[in-house]
C-alpha positions, 0 to 999 in steps of 0.5 A, a space after each residue: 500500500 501507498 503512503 499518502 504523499 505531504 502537501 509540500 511535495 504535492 505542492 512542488 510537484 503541481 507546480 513542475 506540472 503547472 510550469 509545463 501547463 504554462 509553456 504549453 498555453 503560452 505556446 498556444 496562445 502565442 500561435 492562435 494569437 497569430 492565426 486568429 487575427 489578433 483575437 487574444 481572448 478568444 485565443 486565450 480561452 482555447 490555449 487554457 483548454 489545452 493546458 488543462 487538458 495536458 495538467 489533467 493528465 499529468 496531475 493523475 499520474 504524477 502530482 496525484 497518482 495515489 488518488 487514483 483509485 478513489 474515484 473513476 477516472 472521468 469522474 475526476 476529470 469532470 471535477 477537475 474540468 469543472 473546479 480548476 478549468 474554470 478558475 483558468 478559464 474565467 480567471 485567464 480571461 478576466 484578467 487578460 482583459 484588464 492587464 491588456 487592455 487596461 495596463 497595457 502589458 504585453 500579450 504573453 506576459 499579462 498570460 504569465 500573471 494571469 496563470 500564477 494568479 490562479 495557481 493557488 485556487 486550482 491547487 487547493 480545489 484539485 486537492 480537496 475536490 478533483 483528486 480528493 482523498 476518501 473522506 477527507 474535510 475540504 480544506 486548503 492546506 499548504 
């Protein structure tokens, strides 16, 4: 039988993942940015989906492979989907929109600040929903 791992080493580990995440979003926001015309939102939310996508796999295997067994796959990439997806992709879009638009940053980096500004969030929630352990109260702890 596995040992639980420490949120520490969880922590670091979803942050190797979270880097990867991050260079394939800004890789893809940076191609579709080009192919679209200049439609950084719209680009912005399809390079999201990419990223989680790719961490979803990645957080199964790597940052949460004792949790597997806990619950069926799909279901854990629904919740993950529905928890740290959507803190990306609304948290992603609201504030391209304002770092843009309103600070004038350029496109990648307003990206960069955007994605470490949900990091946390999406930590927390894949802890304690989307790879949730059995019974355990639904907290943040890092």
């Amino acid at each position: 039988m596995k040992t639980a791992m420490s949120t520490f080493v969880r922590w670091i580990r979803f942050n190797m993942v979270g880097a990867m995440g991050m260079a394939v979003q800004l890789v893809t926001l940076a191609l579709l940015n080009r192919w679209t015309g200049g439609h950084y939102l719209f680009a912005s939310a399809v390079a999201v989906e990419f990223a989680v996508v790719h961490n979803f796999v990645w957080h199964l295997h790597f940052t949460w492979p004792d949790r597997r067994g806990n619950s069926a796959m799909v279901g854990q990439f629904v919740r993950f989907h529905l928890a740290n997806g959507m803190v990306s992709l609304v948290g992603n879009v609201a504030l391209m929109r304002l770092l843009v638009e309103n600070t004038h940053l350029p496109l990648l980096v307003a990206n960069s600040v955007a994605i470490l500004c949900c990091s946390i969030v999406n930590f927390c929630l894949g802890d304690n929903w989307a790879f949730a352990a059995r019974g355990r109260a639904a907290e943040c702890r890092l």
